[in-house]
VEXGU-404176 format. One record per residue (C-alpha): residue in three letters; y, z, x. Coordinates in steps of 0.25 Angstrom, whole numbers, padded with zeros to 4 digits, always signed. Layout:
BEGIN
ALAYZX ...
END
This chain:
BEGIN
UNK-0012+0054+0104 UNK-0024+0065+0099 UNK-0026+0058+0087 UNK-0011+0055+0083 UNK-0001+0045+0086 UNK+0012+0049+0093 UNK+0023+0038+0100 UNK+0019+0037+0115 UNK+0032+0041+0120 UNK+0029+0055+0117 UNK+0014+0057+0123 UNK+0014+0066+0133 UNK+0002+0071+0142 UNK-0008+0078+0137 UNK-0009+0068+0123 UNK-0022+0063+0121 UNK-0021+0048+0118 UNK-0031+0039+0113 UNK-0037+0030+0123 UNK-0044+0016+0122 UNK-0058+0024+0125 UNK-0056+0031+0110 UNK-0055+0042+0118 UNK-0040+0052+0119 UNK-0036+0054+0133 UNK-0023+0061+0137 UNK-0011+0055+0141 UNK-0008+0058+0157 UNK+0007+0053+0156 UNK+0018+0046+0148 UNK+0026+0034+0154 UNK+0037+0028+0149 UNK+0048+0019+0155 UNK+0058+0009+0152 UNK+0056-0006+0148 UNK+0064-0018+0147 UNK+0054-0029+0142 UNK+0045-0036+0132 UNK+0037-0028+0125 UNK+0023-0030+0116 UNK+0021-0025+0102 UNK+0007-0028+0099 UNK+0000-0026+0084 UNK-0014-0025+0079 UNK-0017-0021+0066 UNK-0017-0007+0070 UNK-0002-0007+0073 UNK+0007-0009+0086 UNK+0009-0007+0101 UNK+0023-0009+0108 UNK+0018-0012+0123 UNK+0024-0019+0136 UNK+0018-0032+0140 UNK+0010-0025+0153 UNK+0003-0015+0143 UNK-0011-0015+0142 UNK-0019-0018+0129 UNK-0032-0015+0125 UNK-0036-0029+0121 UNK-0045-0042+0120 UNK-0039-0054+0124 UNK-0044-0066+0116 UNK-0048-0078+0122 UNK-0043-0092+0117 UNK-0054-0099+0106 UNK-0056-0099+0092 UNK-0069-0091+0096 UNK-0061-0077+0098 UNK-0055-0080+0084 UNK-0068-0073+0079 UNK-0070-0058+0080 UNK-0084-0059+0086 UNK-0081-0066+0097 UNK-0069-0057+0100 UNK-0078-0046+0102 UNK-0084-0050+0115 UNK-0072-0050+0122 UNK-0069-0040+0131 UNK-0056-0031+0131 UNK-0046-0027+0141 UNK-0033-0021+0143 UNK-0023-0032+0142 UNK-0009-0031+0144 UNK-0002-0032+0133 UNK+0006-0047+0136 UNK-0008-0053+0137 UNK-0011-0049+0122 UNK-0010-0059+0111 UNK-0012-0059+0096 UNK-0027-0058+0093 UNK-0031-0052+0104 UNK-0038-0040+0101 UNK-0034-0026+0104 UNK-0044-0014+0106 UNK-0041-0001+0099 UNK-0050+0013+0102 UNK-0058+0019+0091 UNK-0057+0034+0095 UNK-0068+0038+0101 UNK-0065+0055+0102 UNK-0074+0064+0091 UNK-0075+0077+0091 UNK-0081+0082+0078 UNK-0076+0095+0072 UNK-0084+0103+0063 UNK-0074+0112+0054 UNK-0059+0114+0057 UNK-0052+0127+0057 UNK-0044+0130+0046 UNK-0033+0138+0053 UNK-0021+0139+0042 UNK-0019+0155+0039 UNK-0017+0158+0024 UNK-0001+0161+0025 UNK+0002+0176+0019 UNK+0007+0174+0006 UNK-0005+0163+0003 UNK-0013+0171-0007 UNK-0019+0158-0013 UNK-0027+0150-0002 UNK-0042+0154-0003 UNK-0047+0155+0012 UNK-0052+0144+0020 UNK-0065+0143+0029 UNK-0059+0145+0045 UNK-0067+0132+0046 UNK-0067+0118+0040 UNK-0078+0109+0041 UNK-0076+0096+0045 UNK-0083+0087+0036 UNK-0082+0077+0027 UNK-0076+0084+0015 UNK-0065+0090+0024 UNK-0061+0078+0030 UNK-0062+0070+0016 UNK-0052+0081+0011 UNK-0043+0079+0023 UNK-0044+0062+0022 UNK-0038+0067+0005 UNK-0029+0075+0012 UNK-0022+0066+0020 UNK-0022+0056+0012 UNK-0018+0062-0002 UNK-0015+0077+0002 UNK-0003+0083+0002 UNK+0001+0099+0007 UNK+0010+0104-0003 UNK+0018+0117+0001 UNK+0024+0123-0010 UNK+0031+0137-0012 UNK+0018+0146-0015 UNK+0009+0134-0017 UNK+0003+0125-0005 UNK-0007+0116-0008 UNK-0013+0102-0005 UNK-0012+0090-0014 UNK-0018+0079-0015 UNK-0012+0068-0023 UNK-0023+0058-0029 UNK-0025+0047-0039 UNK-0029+0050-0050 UNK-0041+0041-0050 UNK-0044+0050-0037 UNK-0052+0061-0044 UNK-0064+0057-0033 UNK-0053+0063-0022 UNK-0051+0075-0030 UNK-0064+0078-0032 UNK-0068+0078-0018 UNK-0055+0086-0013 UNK-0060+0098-0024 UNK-0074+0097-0018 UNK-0070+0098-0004 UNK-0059+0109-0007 UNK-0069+0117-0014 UNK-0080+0116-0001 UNK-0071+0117+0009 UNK-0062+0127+0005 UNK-0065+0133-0007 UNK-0052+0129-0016 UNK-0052+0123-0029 UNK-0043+0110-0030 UNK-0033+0108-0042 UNK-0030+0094-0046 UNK-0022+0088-0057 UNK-0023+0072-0062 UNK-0007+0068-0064 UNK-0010+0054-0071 UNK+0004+0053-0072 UNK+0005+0050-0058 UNK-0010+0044-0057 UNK-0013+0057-0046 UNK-0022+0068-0046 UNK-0017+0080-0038 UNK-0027+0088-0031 UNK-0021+0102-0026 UNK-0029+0111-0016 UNK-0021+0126-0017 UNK-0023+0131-0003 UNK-0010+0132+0007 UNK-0020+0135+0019 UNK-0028+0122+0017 UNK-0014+0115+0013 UNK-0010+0121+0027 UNK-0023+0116+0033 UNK-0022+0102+0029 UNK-0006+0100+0033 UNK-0009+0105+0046 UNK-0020+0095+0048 UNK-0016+0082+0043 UNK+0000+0084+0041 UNK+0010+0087+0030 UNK+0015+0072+0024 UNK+0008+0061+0022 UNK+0016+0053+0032 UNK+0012+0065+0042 UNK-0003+0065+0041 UNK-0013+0063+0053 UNK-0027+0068+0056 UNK-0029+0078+0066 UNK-0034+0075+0079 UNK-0049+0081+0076 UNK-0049+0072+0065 UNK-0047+0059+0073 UNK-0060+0066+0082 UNK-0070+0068+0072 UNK-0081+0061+0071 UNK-0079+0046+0063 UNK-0090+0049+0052 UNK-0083+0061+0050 UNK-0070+0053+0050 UNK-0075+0045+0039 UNK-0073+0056+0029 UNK-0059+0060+0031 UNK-0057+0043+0031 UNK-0063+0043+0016 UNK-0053+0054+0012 UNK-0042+0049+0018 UNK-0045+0035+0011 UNK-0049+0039-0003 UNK-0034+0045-0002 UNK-0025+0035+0005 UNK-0033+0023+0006 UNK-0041+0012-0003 UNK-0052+0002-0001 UNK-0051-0010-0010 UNK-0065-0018-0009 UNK-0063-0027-0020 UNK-0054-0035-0016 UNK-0058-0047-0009 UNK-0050-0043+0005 UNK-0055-0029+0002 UNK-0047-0020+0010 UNK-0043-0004+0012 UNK-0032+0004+0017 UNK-0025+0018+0018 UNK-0011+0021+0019 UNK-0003+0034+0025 UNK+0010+0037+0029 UNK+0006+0044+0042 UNK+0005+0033+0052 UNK-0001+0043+0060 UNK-0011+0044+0049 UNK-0015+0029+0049 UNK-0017+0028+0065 UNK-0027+0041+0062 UNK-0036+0034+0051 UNK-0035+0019+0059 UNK-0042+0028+0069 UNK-0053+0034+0061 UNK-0055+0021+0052 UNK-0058+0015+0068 UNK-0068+0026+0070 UNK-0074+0020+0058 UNK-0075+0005+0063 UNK-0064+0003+0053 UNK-0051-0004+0057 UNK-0041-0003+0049 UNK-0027-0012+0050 UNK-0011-0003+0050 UNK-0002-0005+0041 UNK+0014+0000+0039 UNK+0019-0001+0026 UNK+0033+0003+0026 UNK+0040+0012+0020 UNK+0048+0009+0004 UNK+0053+0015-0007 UNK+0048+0011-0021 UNK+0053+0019-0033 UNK+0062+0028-0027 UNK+0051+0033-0018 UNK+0050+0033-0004 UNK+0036+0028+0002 UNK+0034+0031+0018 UNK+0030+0021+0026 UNK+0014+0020+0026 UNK+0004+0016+0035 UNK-0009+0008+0031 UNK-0022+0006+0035 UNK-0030-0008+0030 UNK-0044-0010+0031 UNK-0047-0023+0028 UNK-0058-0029+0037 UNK-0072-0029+0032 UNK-0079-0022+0041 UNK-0069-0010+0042 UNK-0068-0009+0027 UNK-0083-0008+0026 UNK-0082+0005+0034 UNK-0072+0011+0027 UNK-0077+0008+0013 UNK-0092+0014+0018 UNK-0086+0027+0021 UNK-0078+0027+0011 UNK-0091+0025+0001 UNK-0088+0011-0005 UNK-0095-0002-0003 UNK-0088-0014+0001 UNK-0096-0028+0000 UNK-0087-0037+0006 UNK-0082-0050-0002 UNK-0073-0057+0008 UNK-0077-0061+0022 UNK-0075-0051+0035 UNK-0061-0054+0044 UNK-0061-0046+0055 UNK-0052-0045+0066 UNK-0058-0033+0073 UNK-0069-0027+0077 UNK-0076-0013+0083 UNK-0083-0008+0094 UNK-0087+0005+0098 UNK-0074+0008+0105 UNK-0062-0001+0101 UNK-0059-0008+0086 UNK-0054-0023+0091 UNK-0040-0028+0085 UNK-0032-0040+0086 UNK-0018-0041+0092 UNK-0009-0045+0078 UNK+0004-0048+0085 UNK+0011-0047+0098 UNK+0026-0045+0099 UNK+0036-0045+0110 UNK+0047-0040+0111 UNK+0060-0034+0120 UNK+0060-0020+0123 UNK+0068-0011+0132 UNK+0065+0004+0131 UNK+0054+0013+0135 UNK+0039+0010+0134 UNK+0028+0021+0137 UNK+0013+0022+0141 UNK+0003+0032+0143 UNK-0005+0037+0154 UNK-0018+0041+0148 UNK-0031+0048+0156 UNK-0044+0041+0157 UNK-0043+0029+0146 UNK-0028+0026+0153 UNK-0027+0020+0139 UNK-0021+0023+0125 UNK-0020+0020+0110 UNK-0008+0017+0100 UNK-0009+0015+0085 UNK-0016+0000+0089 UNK-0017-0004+0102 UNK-0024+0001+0117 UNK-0017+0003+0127 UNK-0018+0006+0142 UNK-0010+0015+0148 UNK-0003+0007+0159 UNK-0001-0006+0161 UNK-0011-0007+0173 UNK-0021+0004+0179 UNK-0025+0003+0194 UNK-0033+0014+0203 UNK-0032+0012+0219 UNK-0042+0017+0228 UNK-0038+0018+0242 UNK-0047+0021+0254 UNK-0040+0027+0266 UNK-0041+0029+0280 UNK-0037+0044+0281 UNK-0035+0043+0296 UNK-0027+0030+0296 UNK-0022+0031+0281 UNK-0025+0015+0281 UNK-0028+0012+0268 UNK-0043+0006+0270 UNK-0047+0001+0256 UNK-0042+0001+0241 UNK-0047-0001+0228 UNK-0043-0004+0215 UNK-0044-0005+0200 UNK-0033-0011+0192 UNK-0033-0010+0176 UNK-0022-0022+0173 UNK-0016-0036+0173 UNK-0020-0047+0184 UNK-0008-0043+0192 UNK-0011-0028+0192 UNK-0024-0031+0198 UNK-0018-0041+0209 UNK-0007-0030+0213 UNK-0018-0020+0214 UNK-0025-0029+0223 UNK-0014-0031+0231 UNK-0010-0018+0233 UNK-0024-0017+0238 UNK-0023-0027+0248 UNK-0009-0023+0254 UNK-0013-0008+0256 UNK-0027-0009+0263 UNK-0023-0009+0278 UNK-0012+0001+0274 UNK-0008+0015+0278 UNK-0005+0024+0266 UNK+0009+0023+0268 UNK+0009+0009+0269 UNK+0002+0008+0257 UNK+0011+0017+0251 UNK+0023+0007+0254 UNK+0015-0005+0246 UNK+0027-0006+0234 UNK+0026-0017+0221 UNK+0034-0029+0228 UNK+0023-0028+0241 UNK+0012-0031+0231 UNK+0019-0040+0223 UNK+0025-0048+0236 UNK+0011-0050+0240 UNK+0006-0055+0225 UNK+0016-0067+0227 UNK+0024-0058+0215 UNK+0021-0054+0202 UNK+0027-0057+0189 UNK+0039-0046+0185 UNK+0030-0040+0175 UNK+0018-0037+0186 UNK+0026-0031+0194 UNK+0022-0017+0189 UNK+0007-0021+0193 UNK+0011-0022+0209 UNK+0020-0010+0205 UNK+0007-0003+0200 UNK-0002-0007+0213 UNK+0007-0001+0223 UNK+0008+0012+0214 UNK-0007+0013+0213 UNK-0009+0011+0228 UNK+0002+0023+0230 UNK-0006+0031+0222 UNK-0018+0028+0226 UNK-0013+0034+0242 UNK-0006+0045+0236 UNK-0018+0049+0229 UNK-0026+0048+0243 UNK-0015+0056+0249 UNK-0015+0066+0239 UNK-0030+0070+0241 UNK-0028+0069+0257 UNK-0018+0079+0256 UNK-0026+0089+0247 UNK-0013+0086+0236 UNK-0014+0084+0222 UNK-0019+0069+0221 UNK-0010+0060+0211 UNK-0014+0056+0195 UNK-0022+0060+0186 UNK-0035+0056+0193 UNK-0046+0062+0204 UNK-0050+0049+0210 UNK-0046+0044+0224 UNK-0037+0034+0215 UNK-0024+0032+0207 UNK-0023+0027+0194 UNK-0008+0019+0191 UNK-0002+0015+0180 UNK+0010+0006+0176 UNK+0018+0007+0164 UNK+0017-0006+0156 
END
């Protein structure tokens, strides 16, 4: 939801969620409902989604054949939304590479000197957004730290020792930006380097921005917007602090770790603006030597091609010594990802969807969802002096039997008065269908609905009243719950 990760039972109209078009939509409404029944955990390497077996994926079904074994010849096939009970290991899920840019060429800088701050030098009203200001953000989050102290408030970055490239560069861009000298000190020790900037405005500034802790970091939401080669320099800084390439190994690899999960999901999102697909990782929480270490989040880079993206940006050649394995694969729109594992499991509780504008889809941390189980519009023609319903078309988005009980429905009610119509319940469709399996029995439910609709909405207009749902056309769009 814009940009941030939030637990869907609390999205709310108004939230902009991100749809399988790359693209933010709002949410219309929030369902929820009780559910006693199996339930599907499905994982990628991305992460996890809890769904009901009627939910609908985003997906690429794999033909039987050693042929589809090979990554080529997976991507000529062509995707669909598949319910989520039709899905099996390896088959391959698509997930949205966010499409939304809005470039932004200097941010405010709206944090008023306090009264009794007699030390911080003034700061421009503006702040270009270029590479040196989102390299220093990148160092920031990664290594930085807001320290508020009685009389002092500073940042500090915490380096290695070995880091004096970092420090250099946070004294250059300090110095240009905002005309402050830094102050460092080497505590070999401890094998750091400390690198202080003495200014509570900008230390203000910076909290603000990305958070307080380490485990509380995100990127704002014009971050996540800018455009991807500006990306790439808030990416270097974040990796020179938090992350590593190993190239010279045989399996040669990279990875960055945080304690923000939100933190993680943000950067697995820029890296995919980059052609870059990076794998998630949880290593949990432990306690070594008497201090406690949170549980972190990791982010592995290990197929070839994605590591020679991130090592050209990062300014480091990488000549390959081992053989490509790849498992996934780019387009323009979508990164393409195997199913790892399917689980099912008993579940009684409640289980929520979303019902978003235009796309009628949305995103979680790995996996595409729709937003029903099954989407049908009705168009109904009507005699106005009669009310006999003369024709009916539809479009059903959904499993075999959603389509059959559309068509139906269809077939009952031409001939019909609208209050005829009106009386067409679940059982009459299914009756006439021979029956339907107990599981289907919300796609008859979802035709007769969608056909009550549909005459409501041609009632609505007759009458000069307010016409039903979120949409202007002579139809009515209906959606189950999965």
């Amino acid at each position: 939801m814009n940009s941030h990760l939030n637990r869907i039972e609390i999205a709310s109209p108004e939230d902009r969620v991100l749809t399988h078009n790359g693209l933010y939509h709002k949410v219309i409404h929030r369902t929820e409902r009780e559910y006693d029944g199996d339930i599907l955990i499905l994982k990628n390497k991305f992460g996890e989604v809890t769904v009901t077996p009627e939910h609908m994926v985003l997906a690429i079904r794999l033909p039987k054949g050693d042929k589809f074994l090979r990554t080529e010849h997976r991507q000529g096939l062509k995707s669909a939304w598949y319910h989520a009970e039709d899905l099996r290991k390896g088959d391959i899920v698509l997930y949205p590479i966010l499409k939304e840019i809005k470039d932004m060429e200097s941010i405010d800088f709206n944090v008023m000197r306090s009264e009794w701050d007699f030390r911080s030098k003034p700061i421009h009203a503006k702040i270009p957004i270029g590479e040196d200001f989102l390299r220093l953000c990148g160092y920031f989050i990664s290594e930085g730290h807001p320290r508020e102290e009685p009389s002092k408030t500073y940042i500090e970055f915490s380096l290695n020792i070995n880091e004096r490239g970092i420090e250099e560069d946070i004294r250059e861009i300090t110095k240009n930006l905002f005309n402050i000298e830094i102050k460092s000190k080497e505590r070999p020790e401890r094998k750091t380097r400390q690198v202080l900037i003495s200014s509570a405005m900008l230390t203000r500034f910076f909290k603000k921005l990305f958070g307080d802790y380490g485990y509380t970091r995100k990127l704002p939401h014009f971050m996540m917007l800018l455009p991807p080669s500006k990306q790439r320099a808030l990416l270097y800084g974040l990796w020179k602090g938090d992350g590593y390439i190993n190239i010279e190994r045989k399996g040669a690899r990279a990875g960055y770790s945080t304690t923000s999960f939100e933190l993680a999901q943000q950067i697995k999102m820029l890296l995919l603006r980059q052609g870059i697909v990076a794998s998630m990782y949880t290593d949990k929480a432990y306690i070594k030597n008497g201090i406690r270490h949170r549980q972190s989040y990791r982010l592995h880079v290990g197929q070839r091609d994605s590591l020679k993206k991130l090592c050209n940006f990062m300014g480091l050649t990488y000549n390959p010594k081992s053989h490509a394995s790849r498992d996934s694969w780019f387009d323009n729109d979508f990164v393409y990802i195997p199913i790892m594992n399917i689980q099912r499991i008993e579940y009684s509780g409640k289980v929520y969807n979303l019902e978003v504008n235009k796309d009628h889809s949305f995103t979680t941390e790995a996996f595409c969802l729709h937003n029903c189980g099954d989407l049908m519009e009705f168009y109904v023609r009507v005699d106005p002096e009669t009310e006999i319903i003369k024709d009916i078309k539809f479009k059903t988005f959904g499993c075999g039997s959603a389509i059959a009980t559309s068509s139906m429905t269809t077939e009952l009610a031409i001939g019909m008065t609208l209050d005829e119509a009106m009386k067409l319940t679940r059982s009459d469709v299914a009756t006439e269908l021979d029956g339907l399996p107990p599981r289907k029995m919300h796609c008859s439910n979802l035709a007769a609905d969608a056909l009550h609709a549909a005459i409501e909405d041609y009632r609505a207009k007759r009458e000069g009243r307010p016409r039903p749902g979120p949409k202007d056309e002579d139809h009515h769009d209906h959606a189950c719950e999965p």
